[in-house]
C-alpha positions as CSV (number, residue, x, y, z in Angstrom):
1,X,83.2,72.3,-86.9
2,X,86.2,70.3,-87.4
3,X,86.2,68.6,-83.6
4,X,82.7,67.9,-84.2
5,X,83.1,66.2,-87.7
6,X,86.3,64.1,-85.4
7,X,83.3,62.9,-83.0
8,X,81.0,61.9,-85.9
9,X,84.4,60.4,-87.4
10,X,84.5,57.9,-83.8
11,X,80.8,57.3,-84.3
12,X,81.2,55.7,-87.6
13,X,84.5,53.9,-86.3
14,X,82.4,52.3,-84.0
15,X,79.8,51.3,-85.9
16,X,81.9,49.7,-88.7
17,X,85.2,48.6,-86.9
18,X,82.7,45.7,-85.5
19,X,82.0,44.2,-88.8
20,X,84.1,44.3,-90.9
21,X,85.6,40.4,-90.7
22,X,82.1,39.6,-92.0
23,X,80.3,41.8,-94.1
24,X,81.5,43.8,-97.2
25,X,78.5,46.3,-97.1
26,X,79.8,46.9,-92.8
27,X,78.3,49.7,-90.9
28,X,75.0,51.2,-88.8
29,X,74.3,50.8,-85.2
30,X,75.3,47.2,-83.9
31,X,77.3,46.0,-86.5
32,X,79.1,44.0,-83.9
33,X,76.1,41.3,-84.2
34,X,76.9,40.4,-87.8
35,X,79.9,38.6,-86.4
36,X,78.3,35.9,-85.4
37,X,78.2,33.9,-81.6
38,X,78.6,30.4,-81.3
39,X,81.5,28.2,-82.7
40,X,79.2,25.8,-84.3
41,X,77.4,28.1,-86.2
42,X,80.0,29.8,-87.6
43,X,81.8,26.5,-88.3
44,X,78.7,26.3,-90.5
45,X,79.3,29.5,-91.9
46,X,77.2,31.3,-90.3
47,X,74.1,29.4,-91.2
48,X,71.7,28.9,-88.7
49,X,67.9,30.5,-89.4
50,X,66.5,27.0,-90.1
51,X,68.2,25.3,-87.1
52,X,68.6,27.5,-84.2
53,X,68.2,24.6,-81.9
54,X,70.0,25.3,-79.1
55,X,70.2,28.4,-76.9
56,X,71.9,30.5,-79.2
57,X,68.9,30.2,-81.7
58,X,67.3,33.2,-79.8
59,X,69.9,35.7,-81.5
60,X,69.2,33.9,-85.1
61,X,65.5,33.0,-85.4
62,X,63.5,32.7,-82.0
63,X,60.9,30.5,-83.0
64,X,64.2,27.9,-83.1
65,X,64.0,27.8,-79.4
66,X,60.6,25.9,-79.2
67,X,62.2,22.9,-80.2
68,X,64.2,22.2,-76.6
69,X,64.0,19.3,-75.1
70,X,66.9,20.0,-72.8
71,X,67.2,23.1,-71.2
72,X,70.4,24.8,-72.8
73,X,73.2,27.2,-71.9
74,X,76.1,28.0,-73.9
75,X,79.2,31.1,-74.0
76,X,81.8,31.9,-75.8
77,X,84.7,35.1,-75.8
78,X,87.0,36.1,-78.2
79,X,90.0,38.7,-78.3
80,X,90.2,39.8,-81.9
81,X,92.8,41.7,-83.9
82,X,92.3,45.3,-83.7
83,X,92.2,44.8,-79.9
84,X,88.6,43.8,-80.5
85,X,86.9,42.1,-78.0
86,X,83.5,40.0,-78.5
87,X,81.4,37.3,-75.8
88,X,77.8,36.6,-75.3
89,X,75.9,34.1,-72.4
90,X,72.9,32.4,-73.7
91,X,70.2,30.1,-71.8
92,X,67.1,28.8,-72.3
93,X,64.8,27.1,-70.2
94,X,61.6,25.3,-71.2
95,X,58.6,26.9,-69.3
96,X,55.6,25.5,-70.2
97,X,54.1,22.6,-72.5
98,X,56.2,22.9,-75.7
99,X,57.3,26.7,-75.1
100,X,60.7,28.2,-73.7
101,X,61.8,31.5,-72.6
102,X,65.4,32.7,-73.3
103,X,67.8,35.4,-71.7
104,X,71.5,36.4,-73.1
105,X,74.3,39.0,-72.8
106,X,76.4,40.2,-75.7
107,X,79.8,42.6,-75.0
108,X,81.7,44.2,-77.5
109,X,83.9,46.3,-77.2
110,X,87.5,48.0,-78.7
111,X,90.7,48.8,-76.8
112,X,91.1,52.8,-76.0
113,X,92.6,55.0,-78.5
114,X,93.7,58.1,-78.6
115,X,92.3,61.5,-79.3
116,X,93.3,64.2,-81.3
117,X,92.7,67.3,-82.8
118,X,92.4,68.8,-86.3
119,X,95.7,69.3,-86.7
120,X,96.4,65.4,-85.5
121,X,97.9,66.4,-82.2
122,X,97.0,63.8,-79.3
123,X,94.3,65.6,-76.7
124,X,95.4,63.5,-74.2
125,X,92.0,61.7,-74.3
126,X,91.7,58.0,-73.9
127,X,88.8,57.4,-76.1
128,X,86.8,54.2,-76.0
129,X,83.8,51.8,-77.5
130,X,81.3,49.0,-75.9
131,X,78.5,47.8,-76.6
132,X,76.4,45.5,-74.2
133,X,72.9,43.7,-75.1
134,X,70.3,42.1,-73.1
135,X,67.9,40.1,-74.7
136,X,64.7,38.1,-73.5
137,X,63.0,35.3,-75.5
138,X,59.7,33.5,-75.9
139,X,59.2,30.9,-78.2
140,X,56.2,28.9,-78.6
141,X,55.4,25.4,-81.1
142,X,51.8,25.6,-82.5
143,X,50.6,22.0,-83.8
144,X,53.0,19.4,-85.0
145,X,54.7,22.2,-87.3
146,X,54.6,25.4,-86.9
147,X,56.5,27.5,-84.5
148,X,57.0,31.3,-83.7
149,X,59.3,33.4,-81.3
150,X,60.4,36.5,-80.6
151,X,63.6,38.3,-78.9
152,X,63.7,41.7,-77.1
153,X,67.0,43.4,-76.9
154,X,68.2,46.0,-74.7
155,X,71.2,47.9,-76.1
156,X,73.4,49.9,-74.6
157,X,76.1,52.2,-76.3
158,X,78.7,54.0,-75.0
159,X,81.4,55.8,-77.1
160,X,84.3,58.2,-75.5
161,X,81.8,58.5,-72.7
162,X,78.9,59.4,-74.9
163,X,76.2,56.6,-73.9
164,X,72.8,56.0,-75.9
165,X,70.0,53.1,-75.1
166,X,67.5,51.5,-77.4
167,X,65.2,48.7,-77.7
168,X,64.2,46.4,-80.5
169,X,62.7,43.4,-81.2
170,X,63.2,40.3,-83.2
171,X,60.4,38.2,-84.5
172,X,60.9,34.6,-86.2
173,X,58.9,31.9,-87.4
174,X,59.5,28.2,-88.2
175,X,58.3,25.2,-90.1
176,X,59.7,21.7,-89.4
177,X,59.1,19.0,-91.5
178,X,59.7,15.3,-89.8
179,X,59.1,11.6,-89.7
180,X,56.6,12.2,-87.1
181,X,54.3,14.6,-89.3
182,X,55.6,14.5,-93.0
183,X,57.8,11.9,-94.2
184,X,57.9,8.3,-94.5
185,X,59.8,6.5,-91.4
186,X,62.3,5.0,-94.0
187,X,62.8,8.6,-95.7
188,X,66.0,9.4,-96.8
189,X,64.8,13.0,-94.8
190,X,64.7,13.0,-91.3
191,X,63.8,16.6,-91.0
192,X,63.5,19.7,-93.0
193,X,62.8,23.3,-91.6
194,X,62.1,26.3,-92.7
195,X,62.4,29.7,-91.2
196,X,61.9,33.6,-91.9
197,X,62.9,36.2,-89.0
198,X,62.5,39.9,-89.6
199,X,65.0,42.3,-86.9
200,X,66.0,45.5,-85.0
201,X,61.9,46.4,-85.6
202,X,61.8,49.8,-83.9
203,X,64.9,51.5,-82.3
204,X,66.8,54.4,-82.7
205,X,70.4,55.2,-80.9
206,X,70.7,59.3,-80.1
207,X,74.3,59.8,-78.9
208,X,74.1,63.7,-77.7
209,X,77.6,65.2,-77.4
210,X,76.8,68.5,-75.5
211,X,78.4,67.1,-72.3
212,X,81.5,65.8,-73.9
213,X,82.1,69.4,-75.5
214,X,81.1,71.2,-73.4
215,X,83.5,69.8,-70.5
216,X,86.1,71.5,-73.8
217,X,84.8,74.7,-74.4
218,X,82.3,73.4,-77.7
219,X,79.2,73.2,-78.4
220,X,77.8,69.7,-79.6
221,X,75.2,68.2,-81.3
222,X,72.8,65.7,-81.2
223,X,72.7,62.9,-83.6
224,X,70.0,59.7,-84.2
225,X,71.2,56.3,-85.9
226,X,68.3,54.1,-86.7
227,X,68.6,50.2,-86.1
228,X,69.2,48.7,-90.1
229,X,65.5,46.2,-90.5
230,X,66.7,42.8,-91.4
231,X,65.0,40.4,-93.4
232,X,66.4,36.7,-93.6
233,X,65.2,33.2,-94.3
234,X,67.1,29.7,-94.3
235,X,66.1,25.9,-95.3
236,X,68.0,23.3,-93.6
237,X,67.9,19.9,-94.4
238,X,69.3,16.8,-91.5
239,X,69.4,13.3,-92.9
240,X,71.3,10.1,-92.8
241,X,70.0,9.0,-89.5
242,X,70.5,12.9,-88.1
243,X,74.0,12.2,-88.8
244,X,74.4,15.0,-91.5
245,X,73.1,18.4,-91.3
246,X,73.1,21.1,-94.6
247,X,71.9,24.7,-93.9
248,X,71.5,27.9,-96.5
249,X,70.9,31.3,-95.3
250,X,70.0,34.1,-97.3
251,X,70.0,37.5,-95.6
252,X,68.8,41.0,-96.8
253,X,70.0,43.8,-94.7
254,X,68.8,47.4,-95.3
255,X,70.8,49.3,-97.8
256,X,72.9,46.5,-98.0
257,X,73.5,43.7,-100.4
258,X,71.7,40.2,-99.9
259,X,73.8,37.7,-98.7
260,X,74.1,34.0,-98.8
261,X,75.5,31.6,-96.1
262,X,75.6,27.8,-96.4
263,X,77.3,24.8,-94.6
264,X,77.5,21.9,-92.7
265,X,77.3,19.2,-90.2
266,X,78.3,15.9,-90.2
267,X,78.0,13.7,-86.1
268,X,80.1,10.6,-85.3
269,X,78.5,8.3,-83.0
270,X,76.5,11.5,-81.2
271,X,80.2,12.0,-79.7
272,X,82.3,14.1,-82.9
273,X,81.1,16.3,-85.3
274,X,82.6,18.1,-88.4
275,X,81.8,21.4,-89.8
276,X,82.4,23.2,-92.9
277,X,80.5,26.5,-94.5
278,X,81.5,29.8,-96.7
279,X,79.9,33.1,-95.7
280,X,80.7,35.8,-97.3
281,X,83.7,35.4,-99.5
282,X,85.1,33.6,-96.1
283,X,85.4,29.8,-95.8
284,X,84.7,28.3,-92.5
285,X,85.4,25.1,-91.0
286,X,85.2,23.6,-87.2
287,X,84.3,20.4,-84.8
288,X,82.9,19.7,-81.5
289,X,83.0,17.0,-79.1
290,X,79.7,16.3,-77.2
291,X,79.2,14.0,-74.5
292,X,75.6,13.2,-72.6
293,X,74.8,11.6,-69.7
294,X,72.0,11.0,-67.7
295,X,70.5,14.2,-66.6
296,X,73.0,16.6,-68.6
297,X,74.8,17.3,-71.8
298,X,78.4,18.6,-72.3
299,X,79.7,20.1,-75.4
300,X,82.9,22.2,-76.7
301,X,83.2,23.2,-80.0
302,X,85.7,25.1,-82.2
303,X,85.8,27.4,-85.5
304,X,88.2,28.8,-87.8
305,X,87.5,31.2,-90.6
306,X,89.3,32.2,-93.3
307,X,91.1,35.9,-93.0
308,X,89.4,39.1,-95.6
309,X,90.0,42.4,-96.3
310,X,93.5,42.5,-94.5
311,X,92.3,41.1,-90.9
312,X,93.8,38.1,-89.0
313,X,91.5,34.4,-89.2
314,X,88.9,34.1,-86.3
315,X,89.5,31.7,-83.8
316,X,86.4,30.7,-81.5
317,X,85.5,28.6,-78.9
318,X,82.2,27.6,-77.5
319,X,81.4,25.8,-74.1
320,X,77.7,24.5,-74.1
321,X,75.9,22.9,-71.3
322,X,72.2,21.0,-71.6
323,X,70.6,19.4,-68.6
324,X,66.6,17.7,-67.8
């Protein structure tokens, strides 16, 4: 009983270790995705469900993606404290008249640590977590302002050799309020948008541990984690010639707390921008350079954010790529 309480113990170690630079109520299945991806949103503060204009919009709100006009690609990898390690690869492509389609790849993953028993003797077992996502997207713009979208992940678990696989789905919507269908051309407003995303619908993670006894002598059990249902929304606001961007978030995760995100964006000369946001109890700030030519788009940008709960500050990096 006591080994099998110590394999429930790496379950839950798992579960939280991922999250717990972000979110104060940390836990459940995929935690790791509350850390947030690209440098410029989390320079932002981690506010992006009214914005999600680039590639990266399909792990925020999907619907985001059907405002491409360049096709977009971004990554980004991080080595954490903890020996935590998290990247993802995001693309997206636009398909048909005023729709794209999406793919992306998200790792996490922890550095091996040792077993050991009930009395706290090492077992000589190198024990292990990752976690890899694949993820498909289809957004699609319906009129001059509504849009919708939705993201199908893939997930794949493994834990000291114990590996589960689910599936669930994101769906998102979005209004977008412009010059073009709302405001005045000499608006102080250039744009505001709206958008609601619900996620992890359907899912469930069984890790079985019959094998991983059984190659000890035990017997194991079979235990089911069900994906936590999300419900967010966010209004952003871009203005000053789409020189300066404000965002708010508000998220509502089950069994946890609701949460508010805001921040920032001010652009210099469509070269420089500046970023500032709090999520969390954790103040964010961050830049990017971003330089277009012809037939493509270069960008780098850069986040730091503030440390919590004893953990060292993030650091990330984000390379971005756009192209006709």
């Amino acid at each position: 009983m006591k080994k099998i309480i110590a394999i429930f113990m790496i379950l839950t170690l798992a579960g939280t270790s991922g999250a717990l630079a972000e979110d104060g109520n940390a836990g459940g299945p995929a935690a790791f995705l509350k850390l947030g991806f690209s440098a410029r949103v989390m320079g932002m503060g981690g506010t992006y469900l009214a914005v999600s204009d680039d590639a990266t919009g399909m792990f925020y709100n999907p619907a985001g993606l059907a405002q491409l006009k360049w096709n977009s690609a971004s990554a980004s990898y991080r080595h954490m404290d903890f020996d935590r390690k998290f990247g993802y690869v995001a693309f997206g492509v636009q398909a048909l008249e005023e729709a794209t389609v999406a793919g992306g790849w998200i790792h996490a993953s922890d550095g091996n640590f040792v077993g050991r028993d009930n009395e706290g003797t090492p077992t000589g077992d190198d024990l292990s977590y990752s976690d890899n996502t694949i993820a498909l997207s289809f957004a699609k713009k319906f009129g001059d302002i509504f849009m919708v979208g939705a993201t199908g992940k893939y997930f794949i678990s493994s834990i000291a050799g114990i590996t589960s696989n689910t599936v669930t789905f994101d769906v998102g919507g979005m209004a977008v309020l412009d010059k073009l269908n709302f405001f005045e051309p000499d608006a102080f407003l250039d744009v505001v948008r709206v958008g609601l995303v619900a996620e992890n619908l359907g899912g469930t993670h069984r890790f079985n541990t019959g094998d991983f006894w059984a190659e000890r002598g035990e017997i194991g059990v079979a235990q089911d984690e069900d994906m936590l249902l999300g419900f967010k929304g966010g209004v952003s606001a871009l203005a000053l010639d789409s020189t300066t961007l404000v965002s708010v978030d508000f998220r509502k995760i089950e069994d946890h707390d609701i949460k508010i995100y805001a921040g920032g964006e001010y652009v210099f000369n469509k070269l420089v921008a500046l970023r500032a946001g709090y999520a969390d109890e954790r103040l964010a700030f961050g830049g990017g350079i971003s330089k277009t030519f012809i037939y493509y788009r270069f960008k780098l940008d850069y986040a730091f954010v503030t440390a919590i709960d004893g953990e060292a500050p993030d650091h990330l990096f984000t390379i971005g790529f756009e192209f006709r």
